[in-house]
C-alpha positions in Angstrom: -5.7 67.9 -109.1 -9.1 66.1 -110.3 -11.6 66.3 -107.2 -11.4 63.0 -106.6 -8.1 63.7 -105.1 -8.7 66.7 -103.5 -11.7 64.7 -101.3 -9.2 61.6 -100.3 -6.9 64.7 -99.4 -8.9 66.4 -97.4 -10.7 63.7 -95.8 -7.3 62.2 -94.8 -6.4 65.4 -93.5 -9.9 65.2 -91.4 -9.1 61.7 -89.9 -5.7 62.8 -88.9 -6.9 66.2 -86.9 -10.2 63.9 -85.6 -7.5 61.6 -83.7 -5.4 64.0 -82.4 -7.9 65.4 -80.1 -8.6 63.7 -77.2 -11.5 61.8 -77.3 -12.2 60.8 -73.5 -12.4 62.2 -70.2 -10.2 64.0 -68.1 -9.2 65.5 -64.3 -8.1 68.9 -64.8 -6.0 69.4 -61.9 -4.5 72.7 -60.3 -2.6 73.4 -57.2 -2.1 76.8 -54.8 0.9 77.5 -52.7 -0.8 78.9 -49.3 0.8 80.9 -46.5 1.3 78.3 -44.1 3.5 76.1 -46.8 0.6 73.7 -47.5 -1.0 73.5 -51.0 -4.5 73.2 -52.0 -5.7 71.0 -54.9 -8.4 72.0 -57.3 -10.3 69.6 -59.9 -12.5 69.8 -63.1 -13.7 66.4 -64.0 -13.8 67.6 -67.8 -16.1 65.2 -69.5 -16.6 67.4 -72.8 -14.3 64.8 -75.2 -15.9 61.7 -73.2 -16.8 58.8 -74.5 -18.9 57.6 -70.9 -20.6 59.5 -67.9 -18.7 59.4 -65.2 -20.1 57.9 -61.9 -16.7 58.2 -59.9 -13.3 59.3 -60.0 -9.7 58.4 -58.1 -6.5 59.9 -57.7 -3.4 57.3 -56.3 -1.0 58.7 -54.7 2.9 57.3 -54.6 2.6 58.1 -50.6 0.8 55.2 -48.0 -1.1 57.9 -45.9 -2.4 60.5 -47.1 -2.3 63.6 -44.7 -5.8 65.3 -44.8 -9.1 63.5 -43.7 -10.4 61.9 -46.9 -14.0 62.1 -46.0 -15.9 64.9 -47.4 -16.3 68.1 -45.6 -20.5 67.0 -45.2 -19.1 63.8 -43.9 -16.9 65.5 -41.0 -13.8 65.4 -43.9 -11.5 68.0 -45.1 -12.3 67.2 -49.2 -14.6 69.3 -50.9 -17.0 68.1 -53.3 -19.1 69.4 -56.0 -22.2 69.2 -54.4 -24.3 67.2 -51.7 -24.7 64.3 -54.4 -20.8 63.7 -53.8 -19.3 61.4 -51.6 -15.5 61.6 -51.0 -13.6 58.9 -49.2 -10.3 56.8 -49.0 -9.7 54.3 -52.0 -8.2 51.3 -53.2 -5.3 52.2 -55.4 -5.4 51.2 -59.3 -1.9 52.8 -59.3 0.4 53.4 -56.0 0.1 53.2 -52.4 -3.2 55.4 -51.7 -6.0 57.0 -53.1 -8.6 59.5 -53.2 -11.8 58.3 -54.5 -14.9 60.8 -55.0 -18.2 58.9 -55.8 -21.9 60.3 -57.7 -24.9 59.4 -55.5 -26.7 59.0 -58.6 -27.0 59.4 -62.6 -28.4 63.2 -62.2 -25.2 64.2 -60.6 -22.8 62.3 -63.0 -20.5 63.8 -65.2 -22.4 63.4 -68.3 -20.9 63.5 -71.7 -19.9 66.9 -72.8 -20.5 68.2 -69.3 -17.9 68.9 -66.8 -18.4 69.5 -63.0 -15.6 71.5 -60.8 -16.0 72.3 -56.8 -13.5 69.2 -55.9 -10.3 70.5 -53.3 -8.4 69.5 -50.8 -5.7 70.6 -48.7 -2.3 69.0 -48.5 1.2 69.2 -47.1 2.6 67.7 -49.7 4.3 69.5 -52.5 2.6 69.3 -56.2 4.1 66.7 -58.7 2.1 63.7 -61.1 -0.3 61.7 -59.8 -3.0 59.2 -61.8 -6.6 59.8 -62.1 -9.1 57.4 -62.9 -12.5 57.7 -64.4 -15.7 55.0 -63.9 -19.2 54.2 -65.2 -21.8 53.0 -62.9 -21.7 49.5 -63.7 -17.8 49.4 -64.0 -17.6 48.2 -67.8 -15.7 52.2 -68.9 -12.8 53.6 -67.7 -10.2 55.9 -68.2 -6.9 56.9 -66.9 -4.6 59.8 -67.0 -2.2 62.1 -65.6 -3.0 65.4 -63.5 -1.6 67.7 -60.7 -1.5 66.4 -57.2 0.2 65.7 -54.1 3.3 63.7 -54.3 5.6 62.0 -52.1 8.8 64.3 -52.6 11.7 62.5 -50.7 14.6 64.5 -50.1 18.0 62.7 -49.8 21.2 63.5 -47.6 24.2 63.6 -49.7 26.9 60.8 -47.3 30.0 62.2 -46.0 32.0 62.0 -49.8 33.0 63.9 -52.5 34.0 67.4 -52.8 31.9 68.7 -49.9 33.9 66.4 -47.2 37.5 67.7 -49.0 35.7 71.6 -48.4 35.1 70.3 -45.0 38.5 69.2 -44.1 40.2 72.1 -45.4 37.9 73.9 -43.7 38.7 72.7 -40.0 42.6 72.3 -41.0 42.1 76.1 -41.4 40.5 77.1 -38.4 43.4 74.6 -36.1 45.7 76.5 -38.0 44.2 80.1 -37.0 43.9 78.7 -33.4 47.1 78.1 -33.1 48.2 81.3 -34.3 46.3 82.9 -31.8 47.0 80.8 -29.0 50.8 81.2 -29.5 51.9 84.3 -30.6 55.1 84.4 -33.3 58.2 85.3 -31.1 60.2 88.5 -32.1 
């Protein structure tokens, strides 16, 4: 193989690995079962891959009302931020029926490229499933969305009266008349 070959080879092989990685922002998210059968949500705004600094993030929910006081803990709120530079409040939903925004004060507390900032949380009734982040500049003109961990609207449904389970259930109380009955009228001799 001359080395002209061997370059366009391993150069190819460099642009394929260079656009597999991710090459933006994202919203780590983690959650913890607690005692009382609430979780609590914990987020990284990982900016290490980023293409923008990151002025303020969102999370949309699929539920209309969130059940935790949006407002940061400094504010009188249940959300923690990362620091006193971070606001935390209700949003506008890019993507569902709710949101949780969490806003930089300025540019020295943005997530700046290859930086990331943790210290985010809130606590939740609602069980862990897939919710949508999104990242923002300051002047709105970057963004970014993805996928993280996060309160979700889990709807449990009643199975109707068909089906194998109501056949169960009518053998079921044919069986108990029918023991009743034995007992209420011994067999003559």
């Amino acid at each position: 193989m001359n080395l002209l070959r061997k370059l366009s080879v391993i150069t190819a092989g460099f642009l394929l690995l260079a656009s597999a990685l991710p090459s933006r922002g994202n919203v780590i998210g983690t959650s913890t079962a607690n005692l009382d059968g609430s979780y609590t949500y914990f987020y990284v705004v990982d900016n290490t891959a980023g293409a923008f600094d990151i002025s303020s993030w969102s999370l949309d929910f699929a539920f209309a009302a969130p059940d935790w006081n949006q407002a940061d803990v400094g504010s009188g709120g249940s959300v923690a931020v990362a620091s006193v530079d971070w606001l935390a409040g209700p949003g506008i939903p890019v993507v569902g029926l709710s949101a949780q925004d969490f806003l930089s004060l300025g540019p020295w507390s943005d997530v700046l490229i290859g930086t990331s900032v943790d210290g985010f949380s809130f606590t939740s009734w609602f069980a862990p499933g897939s919710v949508t982040f999104s990242e923002f500049d300051a002047f709105g003109e970057s963004s970014n969305q993805g996928k993280t961990v996060g309160p979700s609207a889990r709807i449990d449904t009643v199975p109707e009266g068909g089906g194998s389970y109501s056949l169960l259930a009518a053998a079921f109380l044919a069986g108990c008349a029918y023991a009743r009955r034995r007992v209420a009228r011994p067999l003559a001799a």
